[in-house]
C-alpha positions in Angstrom: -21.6 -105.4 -143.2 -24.3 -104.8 -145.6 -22.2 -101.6 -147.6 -19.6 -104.3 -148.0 -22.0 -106.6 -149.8 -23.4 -104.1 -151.8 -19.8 -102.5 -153.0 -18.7 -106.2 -154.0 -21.9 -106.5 -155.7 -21.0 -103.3 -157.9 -17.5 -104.9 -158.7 -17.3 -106.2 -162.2 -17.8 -109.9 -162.2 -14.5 -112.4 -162.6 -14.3 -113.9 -165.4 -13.0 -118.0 -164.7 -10.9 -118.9 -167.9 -9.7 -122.5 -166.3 -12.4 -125.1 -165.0 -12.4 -125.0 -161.3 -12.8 -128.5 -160.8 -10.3 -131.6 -160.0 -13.0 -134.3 -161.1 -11.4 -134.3 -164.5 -13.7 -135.4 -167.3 -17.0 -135.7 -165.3 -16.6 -132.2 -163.7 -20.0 -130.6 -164.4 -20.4 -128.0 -167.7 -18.9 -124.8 -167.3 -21.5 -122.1 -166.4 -21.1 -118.9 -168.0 -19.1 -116.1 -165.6 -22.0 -113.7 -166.0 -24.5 -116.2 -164.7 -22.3 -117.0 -161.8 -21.9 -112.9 -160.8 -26.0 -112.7 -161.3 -26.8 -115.8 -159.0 -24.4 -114.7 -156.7 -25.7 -110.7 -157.0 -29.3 -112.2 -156.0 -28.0 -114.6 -153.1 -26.0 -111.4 -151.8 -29.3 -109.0 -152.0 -31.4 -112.2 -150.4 -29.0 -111.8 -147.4 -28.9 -108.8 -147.0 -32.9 -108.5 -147.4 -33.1 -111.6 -144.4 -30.0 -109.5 -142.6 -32.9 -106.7 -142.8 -35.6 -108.3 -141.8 -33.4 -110.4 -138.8 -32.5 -106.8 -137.7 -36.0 -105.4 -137.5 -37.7 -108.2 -135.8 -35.2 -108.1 -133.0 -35.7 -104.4 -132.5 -38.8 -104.7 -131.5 -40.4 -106.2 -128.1 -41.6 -109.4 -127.7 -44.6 -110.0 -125.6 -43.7 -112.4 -122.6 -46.2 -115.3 -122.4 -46.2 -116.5 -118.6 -48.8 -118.9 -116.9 -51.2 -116.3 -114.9 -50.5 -116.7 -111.1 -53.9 -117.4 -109.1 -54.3 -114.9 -106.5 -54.5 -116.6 -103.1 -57.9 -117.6 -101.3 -58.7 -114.6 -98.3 -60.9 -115.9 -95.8 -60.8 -113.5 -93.0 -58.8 -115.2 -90.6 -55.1 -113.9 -91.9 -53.7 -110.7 -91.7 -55.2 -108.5 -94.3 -52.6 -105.9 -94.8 -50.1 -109.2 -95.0 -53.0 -110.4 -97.8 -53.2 -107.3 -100.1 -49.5 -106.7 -100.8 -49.1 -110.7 -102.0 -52.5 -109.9 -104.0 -50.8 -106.7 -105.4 -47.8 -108.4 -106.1 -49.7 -111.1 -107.9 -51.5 -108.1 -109.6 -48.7 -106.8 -110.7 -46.7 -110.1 -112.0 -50.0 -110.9 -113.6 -50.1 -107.1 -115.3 -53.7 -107.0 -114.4 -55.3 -103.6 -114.4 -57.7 -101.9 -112.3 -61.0 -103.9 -113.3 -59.1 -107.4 -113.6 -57.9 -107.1 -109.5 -61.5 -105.7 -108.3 -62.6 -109.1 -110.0 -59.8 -111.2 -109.5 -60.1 -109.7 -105.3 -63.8 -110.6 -105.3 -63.2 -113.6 -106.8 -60.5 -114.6 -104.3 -62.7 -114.0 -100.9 -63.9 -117.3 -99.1 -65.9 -117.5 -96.1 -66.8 -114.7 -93.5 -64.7 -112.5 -96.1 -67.2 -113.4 -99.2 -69.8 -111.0 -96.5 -68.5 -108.0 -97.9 -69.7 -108.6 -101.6 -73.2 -107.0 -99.7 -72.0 -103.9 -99.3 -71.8 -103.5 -103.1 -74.8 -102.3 -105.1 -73.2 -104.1 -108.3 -70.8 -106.7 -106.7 -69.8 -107.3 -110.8 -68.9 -103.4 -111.0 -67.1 -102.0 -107.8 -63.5 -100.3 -108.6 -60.4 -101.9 -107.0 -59.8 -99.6 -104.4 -63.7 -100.0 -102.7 -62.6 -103.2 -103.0 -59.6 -102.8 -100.9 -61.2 -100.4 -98.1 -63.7 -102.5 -97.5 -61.8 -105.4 -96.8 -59.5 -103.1 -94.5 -62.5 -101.5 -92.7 -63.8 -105.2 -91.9 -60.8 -107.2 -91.3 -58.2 -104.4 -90.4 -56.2 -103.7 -87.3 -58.9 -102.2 -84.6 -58.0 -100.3 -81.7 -57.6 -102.9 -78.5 -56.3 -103.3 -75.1 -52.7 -103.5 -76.8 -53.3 -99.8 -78.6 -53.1 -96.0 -76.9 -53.0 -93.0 -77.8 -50.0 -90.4 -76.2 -51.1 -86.9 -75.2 -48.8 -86.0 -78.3 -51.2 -87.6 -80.4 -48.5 -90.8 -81.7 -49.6 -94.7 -81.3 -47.2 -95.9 -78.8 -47.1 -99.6 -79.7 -44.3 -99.6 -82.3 -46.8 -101.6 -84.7 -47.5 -99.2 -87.6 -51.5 -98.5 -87.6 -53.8 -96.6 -90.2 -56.5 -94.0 -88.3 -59.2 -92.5 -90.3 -60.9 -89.7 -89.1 
């Protein structure tokens, strides 16, 4: 699209010999042709100058503003594991990195689950993941009357469990 404007801008201008207008004597002065083909050279080169900068603009990315989501309150009494993943998938909508969850996590604890801010020397500097396996080591699935252990060494419970040695 733009080649074509610029060829048609390197034609010769057209030179009017006839007024153009059916208003009879009050039709406006004649302009001369020249100034017509400059004026309309310049409006040509203005479009294709705003075609440019239209073009480049939309090439690149815009940033996505989106209202944070607030992570959920943990108090202790849910399921943790159920807890973490919607915290992660907050995280994640949120584009949070690694030092925004640990505070956002810290943040987010309530009640008995607040305890665990002791086990940090710096509770303003711990990384995400101590974060994370402290809250699991506290409030994780324990071994109980409903767990064993086969002689092959498998959990034989169906429910999915995390062992550390």
């Amino acid at each position: 699209m733009a080649e074509a404007q610029i060829e048609r801008l390197d034609q010769p201008p057209v030179i009017i010999s006839q007024p153009c207008s059916v208003m009879g004597d009050h039709s406006p002065p004649m302009l001369d042709p020249y100034d017509i083909a400059a004026a309309a050279a310049s409006s040509a080169r203005a479009d294709i100058q705003q075609d440019s900068i239209l073009q480049n603009r939309s090439a690149a990315p815009r940033p996505v503003k989106r209202k944070e989501v607030e992570a959920r309150r943990f108090t202790g009494k849910e399921n943790v594991e159920d807890y973490l993943l919607q915290f992660e998938l907050t995280s994640k909508r949120n584009g949070w990195d690694d030092d925004e969850k640990s505070s956002a996590l810290l943040c987010a604890l309530d009640g008995q689950a607040r305890g665990i801010l002791a086990e940090f020397n710096d509770p303003m500097k711990p990384r995400y993941t101590d974060v994370k396996q402290s809250l699991l080591r506290r409030f994780g699935p324990t071994l109980g009357a409903n767990y064993y252990c086969d002689v092959r060494g498998g959990w034989n419970t169906g429910v999915s469990c995390k062992f550390e040695h």
